[in-house]
C-alpha positions as CSV (number, residue, x, y, z in Angstrom):
1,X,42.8,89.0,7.0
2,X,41.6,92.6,6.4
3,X,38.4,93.5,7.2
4,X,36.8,96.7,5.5
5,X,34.0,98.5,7.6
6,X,31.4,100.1,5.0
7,X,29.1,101.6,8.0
8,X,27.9,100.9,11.5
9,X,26.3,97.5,12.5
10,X,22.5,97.5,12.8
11,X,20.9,95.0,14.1
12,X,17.5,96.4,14.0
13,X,18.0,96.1,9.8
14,X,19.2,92.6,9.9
15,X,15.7,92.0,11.9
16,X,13.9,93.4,9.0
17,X,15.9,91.3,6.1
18,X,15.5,88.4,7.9
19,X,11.7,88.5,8.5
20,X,11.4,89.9,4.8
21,X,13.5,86.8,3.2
22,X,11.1,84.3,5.8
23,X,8.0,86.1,4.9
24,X,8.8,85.6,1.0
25,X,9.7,81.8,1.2
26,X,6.4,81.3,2.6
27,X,4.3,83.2,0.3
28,X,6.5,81.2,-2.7
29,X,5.7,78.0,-0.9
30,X,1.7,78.6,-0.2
31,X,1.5,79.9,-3.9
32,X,3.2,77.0,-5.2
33,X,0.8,74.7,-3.7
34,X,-2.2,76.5,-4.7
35,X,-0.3,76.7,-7.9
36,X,-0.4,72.6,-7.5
37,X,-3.5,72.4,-5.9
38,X,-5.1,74.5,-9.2
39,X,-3.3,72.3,-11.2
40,X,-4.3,69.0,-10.1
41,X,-8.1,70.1,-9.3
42,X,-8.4,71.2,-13.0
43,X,-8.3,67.7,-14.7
44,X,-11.4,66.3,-12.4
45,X,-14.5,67.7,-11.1
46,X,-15.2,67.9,-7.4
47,X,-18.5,65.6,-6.3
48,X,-20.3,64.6,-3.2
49,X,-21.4,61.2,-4.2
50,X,-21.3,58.7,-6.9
51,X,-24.3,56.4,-8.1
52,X,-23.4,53.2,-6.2
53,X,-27.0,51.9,-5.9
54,X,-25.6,49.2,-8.0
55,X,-22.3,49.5,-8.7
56,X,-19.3,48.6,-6.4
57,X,-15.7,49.5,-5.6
58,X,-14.5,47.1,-8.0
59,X,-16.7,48.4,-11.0
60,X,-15.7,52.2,-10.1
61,X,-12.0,51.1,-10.2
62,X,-12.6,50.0,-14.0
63,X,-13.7,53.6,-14.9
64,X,-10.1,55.1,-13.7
65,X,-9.7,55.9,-17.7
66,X,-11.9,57.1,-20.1
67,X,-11.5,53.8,-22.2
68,X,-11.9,51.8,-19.4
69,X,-15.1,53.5,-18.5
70,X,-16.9,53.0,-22.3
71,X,-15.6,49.3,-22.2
72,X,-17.3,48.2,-19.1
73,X,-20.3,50.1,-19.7
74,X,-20.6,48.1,-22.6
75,X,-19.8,44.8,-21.5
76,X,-22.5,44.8,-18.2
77,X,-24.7,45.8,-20.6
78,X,-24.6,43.2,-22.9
79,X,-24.6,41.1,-19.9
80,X,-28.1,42.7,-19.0
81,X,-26.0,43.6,-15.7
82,X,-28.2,47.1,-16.2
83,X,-27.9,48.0,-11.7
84,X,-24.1,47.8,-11.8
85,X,-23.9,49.4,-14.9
86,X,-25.9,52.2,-13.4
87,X,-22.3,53.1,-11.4
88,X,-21.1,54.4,-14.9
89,X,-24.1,57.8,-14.6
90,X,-23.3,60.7,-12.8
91,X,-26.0,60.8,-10.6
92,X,-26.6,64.8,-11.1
93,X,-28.5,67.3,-8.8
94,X,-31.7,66.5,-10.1
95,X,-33.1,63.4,-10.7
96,X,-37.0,64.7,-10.5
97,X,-35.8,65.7,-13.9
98,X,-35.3,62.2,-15.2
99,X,-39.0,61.0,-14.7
100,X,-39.3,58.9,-11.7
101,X,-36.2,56.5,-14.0
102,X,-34.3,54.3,-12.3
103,X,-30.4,53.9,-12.5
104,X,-30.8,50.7,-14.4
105,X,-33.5,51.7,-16.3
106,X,-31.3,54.8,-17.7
107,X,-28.0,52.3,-18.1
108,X,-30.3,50.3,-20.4
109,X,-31.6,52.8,-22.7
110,X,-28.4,54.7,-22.8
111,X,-26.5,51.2,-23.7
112,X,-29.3,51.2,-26.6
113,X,-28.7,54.6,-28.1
114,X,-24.8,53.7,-27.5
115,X,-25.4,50.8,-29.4
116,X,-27.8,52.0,-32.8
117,X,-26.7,55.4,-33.0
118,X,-22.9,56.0,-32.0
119,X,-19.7,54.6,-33.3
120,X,-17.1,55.2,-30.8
121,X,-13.8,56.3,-32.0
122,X,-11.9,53.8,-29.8
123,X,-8.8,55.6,-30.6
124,X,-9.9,58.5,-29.8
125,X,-10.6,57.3,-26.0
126,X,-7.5,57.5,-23.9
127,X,-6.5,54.5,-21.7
128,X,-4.9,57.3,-19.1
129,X,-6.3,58.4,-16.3
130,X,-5.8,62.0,-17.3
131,X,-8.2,61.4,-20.3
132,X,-4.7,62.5,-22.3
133,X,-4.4,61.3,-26.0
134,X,-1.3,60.6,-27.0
135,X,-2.1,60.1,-30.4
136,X,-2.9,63.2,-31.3
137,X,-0.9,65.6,-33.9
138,X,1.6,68.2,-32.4
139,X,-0.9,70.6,-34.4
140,X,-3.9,69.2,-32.5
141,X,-5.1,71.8,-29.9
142,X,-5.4,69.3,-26.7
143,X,-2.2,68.1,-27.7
144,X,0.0,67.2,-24.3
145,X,-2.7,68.7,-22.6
146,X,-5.1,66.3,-19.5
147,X,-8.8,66.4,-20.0
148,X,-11.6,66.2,-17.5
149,X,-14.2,66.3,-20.8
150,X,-14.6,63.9,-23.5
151,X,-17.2,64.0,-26.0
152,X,-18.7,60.3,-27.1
153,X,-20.9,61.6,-29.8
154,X,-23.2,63.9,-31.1
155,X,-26.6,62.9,-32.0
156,X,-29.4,65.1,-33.9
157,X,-32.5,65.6,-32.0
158,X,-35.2,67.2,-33.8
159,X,-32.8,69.9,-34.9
160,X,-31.1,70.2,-31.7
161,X,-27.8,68.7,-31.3
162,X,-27.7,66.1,-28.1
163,X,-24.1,65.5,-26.8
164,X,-23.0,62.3,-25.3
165,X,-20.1,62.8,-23.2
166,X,-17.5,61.9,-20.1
167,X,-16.6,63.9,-17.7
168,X,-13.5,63.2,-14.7
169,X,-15.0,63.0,-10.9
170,X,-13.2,63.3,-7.7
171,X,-15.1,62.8,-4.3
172,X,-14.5,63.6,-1.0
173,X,-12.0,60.9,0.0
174,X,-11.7,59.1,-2.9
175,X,-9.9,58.1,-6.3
176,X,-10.9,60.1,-9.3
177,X,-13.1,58.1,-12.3
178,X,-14.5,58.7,-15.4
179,X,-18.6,59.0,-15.5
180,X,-21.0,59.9,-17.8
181,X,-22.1,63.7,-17.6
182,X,-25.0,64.8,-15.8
183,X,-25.7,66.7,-19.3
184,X,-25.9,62.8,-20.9
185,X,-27.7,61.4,-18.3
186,X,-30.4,63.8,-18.1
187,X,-31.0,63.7,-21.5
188,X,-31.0,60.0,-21.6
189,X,-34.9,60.2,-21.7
190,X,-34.8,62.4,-24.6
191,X,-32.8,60.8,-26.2
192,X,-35.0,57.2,-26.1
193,X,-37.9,58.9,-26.9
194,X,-36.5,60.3,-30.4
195,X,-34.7,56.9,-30.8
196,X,-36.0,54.1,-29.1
197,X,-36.0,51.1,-30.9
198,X,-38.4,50.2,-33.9
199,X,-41.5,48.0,-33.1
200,X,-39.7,44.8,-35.5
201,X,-36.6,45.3,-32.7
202,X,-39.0,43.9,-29.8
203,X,-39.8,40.8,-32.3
204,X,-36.4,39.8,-32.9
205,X,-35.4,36.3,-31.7
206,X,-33.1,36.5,-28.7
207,X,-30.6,34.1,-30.6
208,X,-30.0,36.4,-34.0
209,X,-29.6,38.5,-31.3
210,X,-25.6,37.3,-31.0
211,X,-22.8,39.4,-32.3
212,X,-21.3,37.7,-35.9
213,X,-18.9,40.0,-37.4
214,X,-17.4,42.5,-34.9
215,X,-20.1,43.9,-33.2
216,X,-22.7,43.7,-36.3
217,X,-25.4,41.2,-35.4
218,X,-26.7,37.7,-37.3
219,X,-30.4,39.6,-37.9
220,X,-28.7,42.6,-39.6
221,X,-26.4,40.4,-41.6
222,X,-30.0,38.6,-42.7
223,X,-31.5,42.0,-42.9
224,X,-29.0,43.9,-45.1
225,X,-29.8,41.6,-48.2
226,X,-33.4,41.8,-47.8
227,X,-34.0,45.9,-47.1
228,X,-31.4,46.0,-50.3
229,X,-34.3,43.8,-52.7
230,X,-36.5,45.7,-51.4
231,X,-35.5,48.8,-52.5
232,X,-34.5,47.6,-55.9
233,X,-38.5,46.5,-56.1
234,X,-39.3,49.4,-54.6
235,X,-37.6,51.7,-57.9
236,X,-39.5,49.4,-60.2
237,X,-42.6,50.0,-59.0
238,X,-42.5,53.8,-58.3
239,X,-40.8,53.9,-61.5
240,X,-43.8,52.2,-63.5
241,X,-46.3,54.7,-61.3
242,X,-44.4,57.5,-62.9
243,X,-44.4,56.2,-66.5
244,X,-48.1,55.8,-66.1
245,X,-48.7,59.0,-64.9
246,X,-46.8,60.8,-67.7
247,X,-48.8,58.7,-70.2
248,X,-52.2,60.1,-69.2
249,X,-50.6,63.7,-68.8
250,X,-52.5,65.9,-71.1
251,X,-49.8,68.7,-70.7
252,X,-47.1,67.8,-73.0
253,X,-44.1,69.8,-71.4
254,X,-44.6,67.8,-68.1
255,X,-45.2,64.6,-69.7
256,X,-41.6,64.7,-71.3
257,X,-40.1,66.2,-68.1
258,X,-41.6,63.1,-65.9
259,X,-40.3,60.4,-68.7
260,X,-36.9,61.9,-68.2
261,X,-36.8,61.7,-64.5
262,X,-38.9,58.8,-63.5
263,X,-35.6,56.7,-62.7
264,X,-33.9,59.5,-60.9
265,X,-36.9,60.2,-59.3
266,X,-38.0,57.0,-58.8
267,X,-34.6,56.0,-56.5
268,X,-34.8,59.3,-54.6
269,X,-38.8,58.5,-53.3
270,X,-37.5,54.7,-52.7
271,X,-34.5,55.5,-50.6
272,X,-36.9,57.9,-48.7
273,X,-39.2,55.2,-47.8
274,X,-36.3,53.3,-47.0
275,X,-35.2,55.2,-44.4
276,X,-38.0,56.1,-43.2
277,X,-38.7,52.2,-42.4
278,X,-35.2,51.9,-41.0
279,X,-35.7,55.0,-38.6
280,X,-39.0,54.0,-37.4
281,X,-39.4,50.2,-36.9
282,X,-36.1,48.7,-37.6
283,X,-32.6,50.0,-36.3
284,X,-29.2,48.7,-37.2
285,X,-26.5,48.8,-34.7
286,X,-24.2,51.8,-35.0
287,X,-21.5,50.2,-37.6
288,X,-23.9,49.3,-40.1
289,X,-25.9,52.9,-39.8
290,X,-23.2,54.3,-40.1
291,X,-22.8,53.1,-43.6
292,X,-26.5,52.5,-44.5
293,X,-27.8,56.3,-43.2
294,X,-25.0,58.0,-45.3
295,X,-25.7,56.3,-48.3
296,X,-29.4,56.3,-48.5
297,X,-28.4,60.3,-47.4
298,X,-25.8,60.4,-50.8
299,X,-28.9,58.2,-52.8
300,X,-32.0,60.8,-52.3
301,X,-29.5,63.9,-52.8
302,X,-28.2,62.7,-55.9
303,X,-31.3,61.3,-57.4
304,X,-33.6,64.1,-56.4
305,X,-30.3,66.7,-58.4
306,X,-30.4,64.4,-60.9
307,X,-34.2,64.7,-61.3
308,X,-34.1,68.4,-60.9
309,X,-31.3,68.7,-63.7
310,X,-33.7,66.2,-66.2
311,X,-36.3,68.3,-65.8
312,X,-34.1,71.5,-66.7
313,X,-32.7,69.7,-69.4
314,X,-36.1,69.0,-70.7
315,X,-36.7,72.3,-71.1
316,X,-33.6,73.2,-72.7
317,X,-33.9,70.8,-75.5
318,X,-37.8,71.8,-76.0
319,X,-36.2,75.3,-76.1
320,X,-33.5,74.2,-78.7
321,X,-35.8,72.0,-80.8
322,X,-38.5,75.2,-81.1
323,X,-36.7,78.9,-80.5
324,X,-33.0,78.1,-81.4
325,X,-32.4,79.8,-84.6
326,X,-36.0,81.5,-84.3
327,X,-34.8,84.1,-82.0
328,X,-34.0,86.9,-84.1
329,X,-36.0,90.1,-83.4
330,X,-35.2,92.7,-81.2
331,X,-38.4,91.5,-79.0
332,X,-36.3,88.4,-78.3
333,X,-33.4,89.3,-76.6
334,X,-35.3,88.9,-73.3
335,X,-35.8,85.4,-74.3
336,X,-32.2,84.4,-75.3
337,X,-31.6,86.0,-71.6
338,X,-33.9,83.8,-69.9
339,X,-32.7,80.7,-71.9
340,X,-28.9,81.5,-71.0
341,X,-29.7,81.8,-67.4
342,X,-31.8,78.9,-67.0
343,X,-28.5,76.8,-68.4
344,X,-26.8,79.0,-66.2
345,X,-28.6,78.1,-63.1
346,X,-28.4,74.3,-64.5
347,X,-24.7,74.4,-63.8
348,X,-25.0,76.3,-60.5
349,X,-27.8,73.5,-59.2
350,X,-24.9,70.8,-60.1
351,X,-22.7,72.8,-58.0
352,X,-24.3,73.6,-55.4
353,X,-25.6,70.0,-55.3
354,X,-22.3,68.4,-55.1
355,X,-20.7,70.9,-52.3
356,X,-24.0,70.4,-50.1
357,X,-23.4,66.3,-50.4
358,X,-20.1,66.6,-49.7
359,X,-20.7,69.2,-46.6
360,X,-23.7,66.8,-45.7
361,X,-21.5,63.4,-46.1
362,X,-18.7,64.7,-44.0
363,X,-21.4,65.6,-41.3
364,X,-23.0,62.4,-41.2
365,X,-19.8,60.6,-40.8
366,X,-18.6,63.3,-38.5
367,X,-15.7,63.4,-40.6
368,X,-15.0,67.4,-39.6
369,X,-13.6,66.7,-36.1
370,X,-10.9,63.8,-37.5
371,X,-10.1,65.4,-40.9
372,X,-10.5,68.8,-40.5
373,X,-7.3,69.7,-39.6
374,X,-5.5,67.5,-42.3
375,X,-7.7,69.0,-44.8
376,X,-6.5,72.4,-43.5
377,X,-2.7,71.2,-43.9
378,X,-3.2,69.7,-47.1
379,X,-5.1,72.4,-48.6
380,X,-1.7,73.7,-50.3
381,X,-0.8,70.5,-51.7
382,X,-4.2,69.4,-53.1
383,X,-4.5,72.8,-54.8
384,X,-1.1,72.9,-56.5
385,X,-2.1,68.8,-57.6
386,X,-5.6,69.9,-59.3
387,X,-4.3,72.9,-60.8
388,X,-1.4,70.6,-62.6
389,X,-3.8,67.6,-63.4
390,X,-7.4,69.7,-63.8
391,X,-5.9,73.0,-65.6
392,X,-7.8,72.4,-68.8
393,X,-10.7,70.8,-66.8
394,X,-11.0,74.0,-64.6
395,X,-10.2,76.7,-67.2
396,X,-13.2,75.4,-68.9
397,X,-15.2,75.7,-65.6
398,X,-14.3,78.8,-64.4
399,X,-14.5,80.1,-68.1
400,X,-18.3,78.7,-67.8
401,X,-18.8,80.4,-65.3
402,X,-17.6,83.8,-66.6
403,X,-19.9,83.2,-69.8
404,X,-22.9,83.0,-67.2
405,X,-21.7,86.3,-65.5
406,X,-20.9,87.9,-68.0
407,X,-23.0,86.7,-70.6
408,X,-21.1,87.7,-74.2
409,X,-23.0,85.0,-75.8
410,X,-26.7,83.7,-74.9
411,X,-28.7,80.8,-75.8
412,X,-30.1,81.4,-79.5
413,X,-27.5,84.0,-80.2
414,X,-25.9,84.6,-84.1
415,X,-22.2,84.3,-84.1
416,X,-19.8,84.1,-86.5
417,X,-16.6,82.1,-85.2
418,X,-14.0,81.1,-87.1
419,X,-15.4,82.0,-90.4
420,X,-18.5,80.1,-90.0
421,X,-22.2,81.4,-89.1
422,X,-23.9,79.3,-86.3
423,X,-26.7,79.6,-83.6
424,X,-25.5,79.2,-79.9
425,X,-27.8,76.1,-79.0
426,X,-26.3,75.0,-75.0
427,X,-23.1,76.1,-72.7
428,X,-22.4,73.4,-70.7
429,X,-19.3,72.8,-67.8
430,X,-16.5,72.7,-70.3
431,X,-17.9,73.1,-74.1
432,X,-20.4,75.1,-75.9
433,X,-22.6,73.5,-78.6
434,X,-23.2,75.7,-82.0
435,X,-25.4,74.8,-84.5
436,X,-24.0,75.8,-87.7
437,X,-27.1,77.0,-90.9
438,X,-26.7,73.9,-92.5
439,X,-27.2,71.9,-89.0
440,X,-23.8,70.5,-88.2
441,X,-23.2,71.1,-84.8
442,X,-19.6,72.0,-83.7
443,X,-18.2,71.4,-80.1
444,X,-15.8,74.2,-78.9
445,X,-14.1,73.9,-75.7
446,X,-15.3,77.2,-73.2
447,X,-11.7,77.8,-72.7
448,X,-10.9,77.7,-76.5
449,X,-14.2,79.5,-77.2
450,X,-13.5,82.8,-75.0
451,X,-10.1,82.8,-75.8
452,X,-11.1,83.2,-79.9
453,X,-12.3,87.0,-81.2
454,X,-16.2,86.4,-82.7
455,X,-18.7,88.1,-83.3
456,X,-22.1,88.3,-82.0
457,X,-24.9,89.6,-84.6
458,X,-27.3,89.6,-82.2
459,X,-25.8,90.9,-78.5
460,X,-27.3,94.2,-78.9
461,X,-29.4,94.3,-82.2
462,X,-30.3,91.7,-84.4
463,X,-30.4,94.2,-87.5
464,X,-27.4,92.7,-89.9
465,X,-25.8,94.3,-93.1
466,X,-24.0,91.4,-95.4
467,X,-22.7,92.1,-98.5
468,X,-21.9,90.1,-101.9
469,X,-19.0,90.7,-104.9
470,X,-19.3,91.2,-108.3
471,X,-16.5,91.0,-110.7
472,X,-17.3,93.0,-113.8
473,X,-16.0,94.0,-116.6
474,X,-14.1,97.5,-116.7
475,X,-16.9,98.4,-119.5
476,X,-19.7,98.1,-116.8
477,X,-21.2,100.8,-115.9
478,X,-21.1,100.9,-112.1
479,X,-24.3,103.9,-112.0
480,X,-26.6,101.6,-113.9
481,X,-25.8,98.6,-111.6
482,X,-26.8,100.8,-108.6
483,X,-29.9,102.0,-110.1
484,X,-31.1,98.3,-110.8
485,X,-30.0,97.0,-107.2
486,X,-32.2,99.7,-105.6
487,X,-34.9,99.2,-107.6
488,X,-34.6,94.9,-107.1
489,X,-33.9,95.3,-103.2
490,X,-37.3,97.1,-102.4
491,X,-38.9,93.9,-103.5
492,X,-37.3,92.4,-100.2
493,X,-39.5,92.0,-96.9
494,X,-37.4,92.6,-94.4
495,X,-34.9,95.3,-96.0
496,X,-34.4,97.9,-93.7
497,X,-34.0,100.9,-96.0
498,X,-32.8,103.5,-93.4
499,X,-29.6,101.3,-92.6
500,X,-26.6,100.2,-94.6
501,X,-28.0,100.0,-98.4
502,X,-25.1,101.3,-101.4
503,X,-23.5,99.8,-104.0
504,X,-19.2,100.7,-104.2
505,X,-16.6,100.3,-106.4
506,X,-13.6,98.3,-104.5
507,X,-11.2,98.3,-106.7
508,X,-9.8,98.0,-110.3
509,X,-7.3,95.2,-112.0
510,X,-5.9,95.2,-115.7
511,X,-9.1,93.7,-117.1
512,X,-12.3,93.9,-114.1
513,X,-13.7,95.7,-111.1
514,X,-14.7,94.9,-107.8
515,X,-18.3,96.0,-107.7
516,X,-19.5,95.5,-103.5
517,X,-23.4,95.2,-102.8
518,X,-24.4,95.9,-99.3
519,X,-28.0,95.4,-97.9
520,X,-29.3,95.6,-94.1
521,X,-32.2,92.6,-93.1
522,X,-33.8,92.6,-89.8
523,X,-32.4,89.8,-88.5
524,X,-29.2,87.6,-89.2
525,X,-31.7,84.6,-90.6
526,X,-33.3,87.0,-93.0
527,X,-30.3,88.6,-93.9
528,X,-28.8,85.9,-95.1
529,X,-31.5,84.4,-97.5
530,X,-31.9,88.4,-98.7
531,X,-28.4,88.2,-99.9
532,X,-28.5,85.1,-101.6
533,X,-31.7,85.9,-103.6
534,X,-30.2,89.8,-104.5
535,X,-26.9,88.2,-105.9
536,X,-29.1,85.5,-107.6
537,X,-30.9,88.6,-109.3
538,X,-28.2,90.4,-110.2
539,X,-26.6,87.7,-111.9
540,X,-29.7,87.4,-114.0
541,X,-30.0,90.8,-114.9
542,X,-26.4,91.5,-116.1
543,X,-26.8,87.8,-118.1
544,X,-29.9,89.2,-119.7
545,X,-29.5,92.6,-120.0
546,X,-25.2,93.2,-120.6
547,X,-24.0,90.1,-120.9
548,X,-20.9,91.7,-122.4
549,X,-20.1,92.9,-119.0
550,X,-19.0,89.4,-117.5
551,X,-15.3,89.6,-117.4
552,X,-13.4,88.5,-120.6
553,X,-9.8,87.2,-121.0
554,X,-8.5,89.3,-123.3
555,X,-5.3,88.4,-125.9
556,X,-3.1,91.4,-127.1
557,X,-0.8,90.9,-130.2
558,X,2.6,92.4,-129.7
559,X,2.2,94.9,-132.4
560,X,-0.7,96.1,-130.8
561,X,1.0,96.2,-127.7
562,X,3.8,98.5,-129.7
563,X,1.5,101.1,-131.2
564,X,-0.1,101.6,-128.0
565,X,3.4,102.2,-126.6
566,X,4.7,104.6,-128.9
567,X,1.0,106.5,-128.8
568,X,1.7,106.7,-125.1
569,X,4.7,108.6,-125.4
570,X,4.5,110.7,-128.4
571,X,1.2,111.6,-126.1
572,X,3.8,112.7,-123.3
573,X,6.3,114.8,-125.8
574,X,3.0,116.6,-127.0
């Protein structure tokens, strides 16, 4: 064996690598178990003491999980065990706050609100010590991850959001459990006081007291059928107090407008009172509110829109029935303004009225905190579905709204489209009504409708020039005709002399001419009946005055037609 000698032996440097190696093994070490002890400390709580007043180490060994802890809760309370259910509330640091309240005394009006006013999400409650939900989506933010908080439910105190939740508690010496916050149990009295149980509640009998479906009781399944005739009887009469009202109305306008929404109206103040009863003097257990508050919440937003859009439509059609085709002056273009917005704010109070039921529907189930992340994933696909089975349905929306921006046409507007003279009369969603002179009413899609040139006679000015033909003889005398229409059209009211008034020639065949009259009226109504009674007149005067002007079919023999020929060009050799 060779050895190779790279320097002299030191042993004061082995000294110093050796206690540097030892120190860094037990810096490693005491950082890996405050690493573990961090660790383990962050999915609990630290406590001094529990509430065992009432409770025992059996009970406290059922709240190891968070499901564990809900489930027992419930059960001693339905067994009216309220002292032992007491182990199940944080005791907190300051129980002065809680009004003198007992343990069991707080159990039982927290197992009350439990019981009215939250549905537990019992999938949602892990049966793992850790609080860790296994069932969540790897998209979910507490995916894989313990918990030491839990929320229960949220409830909605007077504007103020009240939390129910769980929280994980170690003490000194012992296991840790699940308990109900010191945040929940301090505002336990709260709590009963905005929801304590309705004064009918008290008069119950203890045995429709018993659980018959689930957990839904035999009074509410005797209750449901009865709040439901009521309501119905409830319609009917407000209904009948709203007819009567708008009989002996003496204003006219509101009369109509209450005929049209008494039902609407009529369900919305019914489901009010409804709720109002349910809220104050008789409460369901948390499965059937659930179902019943949303609802009633869905009935009086929908009726009370549906009222609202009534009454707006009320106006619209008194509008139509007395202005539409009247608006024709220049003074009236702030009208047709306030007539397009008002259908434009008809389509933005649908709208808005169907986004705020949905936000307010999703809330009220608490929807947001399950679905909100699928609705975030399938936010692509939905979108690429609607536009592929809606397109024509939204093009005509979104083409709504652009009229209502941008307003090319306006309630009471004249247009000619397509050939045809009409009077915008409404712009709904997804078509546009136009009442044609005669009154035929044709239904264009929006889409369809902005997509098509038109014009508007009245978007700026309402001043309109229209013309009529007259096919005359090539003898007429094209100066005398001027003369007379100039003389005739004076006669008319609302000629506008300094505009478009002159009679053309426009344009010659072998045997007439194209003889154009053009007049300007004040409006596109006037204009037209002008131009109608001046070609009526001039058709009278040529048939009384030179009736040889009318255009004559004239037959030419062949010799004729020769001599003129041979004139022509002996004309052209001279």
């Amino acid at each position: 064996m060779q050895v190779i000698s790279t320097g002299r032996f030191r042993p004061g440097q082995t000294l110093a690598a050796v206690l540097t190696a030892l120190i860094a093994v037990v810096f490693s070490a005491a950082v890996g178990a405050a690493s573990a002890q961090e660790s383990s400390s962050s999915t609990w709580f630290e406590t001094d003491a529990l509430r065992v007043d009432g409770g025992s180490d059996e009970i406290l060994d059922q709240f190891r999980t968070p499901r564990g802890l809900i489930s027992k809760f419930l059960d001693l309370t339905e067994q009216r065990d309220y002292g032992r259910a007491a182990a199940a509330l944080h005791p907190g640091e300051r129980e002065d706050d809680l009004e003198g309240l007992s343990g069991a005394q707080l159990a039982r009006m927290l197992a009350g609100i439990l019981h009215r006013r939250v549905v537990i999400d019992w999938g949602s409650l892990a049966d793992r010590p850790d609080g860790m939900n296994v069932n969540l989506p790897s998209n979910h933010p507490f995916a894989g991850k313990p918990r030491r908080n839990l929320v229960i439910g949220e409830l909605n105190g007077s504007g103020r959001p009240i939390t129910i939740s769980i929280s994980r508690y170690k003490p000194e010496g012992g296991e840790a459990v699940w308990l109900f916050s010191p945040e929940t149990v301090a505002n336990i009295p709260r709590m009963h006081a905005l929801f304590e149980p309705g004064w009918l509640m008290v008069h119950i009998p203890e045995p429709l007291r018993m659980e018959a479906i689930g957990s839904v009781r035999l009074w509410e399944i005797i209750a449901l059928p009865l709040v439901i005739t009521a309501f119905l009887l409830l319609v009917l009469a407000f209904r009948k107090i709203i007819e009567w009202a708008a009989d002996h109305m003496p204003v006219k306008f509101i009369a109509r407008a209450s005929r049209a929404m008494r039902t609407p109206l009529a369900i919305a103040i019914s489901a009010l009172v409804i709720k109002q009863f349910l809220d104050s003097s008789l409460s369901f257990s948390s499965p059937v509110t659930a179902v019943v508050s949303p609802l009633l919440l869905l009935t009086i937003i929908f009726s009370l829109t549906l009222a609202i859009l009534r009454t707006i439509d009320t106006s619209l059609a008194l509008v139509t029935d007395r202005y539409v085709g009247d608006l024709d002056t220049k003074a009236d273009t702030d009208r047709r303004h306030l007539y397009t917005n008002i259908y434009a704010a008809r389509r933005y109070v649908l709208l808005v009225a169907v986004v705020v039921t949905i936000i307010l529907f999703l809330l009220q189930l608490n929807l947001f905190d399950s679905i909100g992340m699928s609705l975030l994933a399938s936010a692509g696909v939905a979108t690429v579905v609607l536009g592929i089975a809606g397109q024509t349905v939204l093009g005509n929306l979104l083409a709504s709204l652009q009229i209502a921006i941008a307003k090319p046409i306006r309630i009471g507007d004249a247009v000619q489209y397509e050939g045809k003279w009409c009077y915008v009369e409404a712009i709904f969603y997804t078509y546009i009504t136009l009442r044609a002179w005669d009154s035929r009413r044709l239904i264009v899609p929006v889409k369809y409708f902005i997509s098509q040139p038109f014009e508007n006679w009245t978007m700026t000015d309402t001043k309109t020039t229209r013309s009529f033909v007259m096919e005359l003889d090539l003898s007429a005398d094209p100066q005398a005709l001027r003369e007379v229409f100039e003389e005739i059209v004076q006669e008319e009211e609302h000629l506008m002399p300094d505009e478009m008034l002159m009679v053309t020639v426009e344009g010659y065949s072998q045997t007439t001419q194209k003889i154009q009259f053009y007049a300007t009226a004040d409006n596109p109504s006037e204009a037209w009946t002008m131009n109608v009674r001046l070609c009526e007149k001039m058709g009278n005067w040529v048939r009384e005055n030179h009736p040889e002007w009318w255009s004559r079919l004239r037959l030419v023999s062949p010799d004729a037609q020769a001599d003129d020929a041979g004139e022509t060009r002996n004309a052209a050799g001279a």
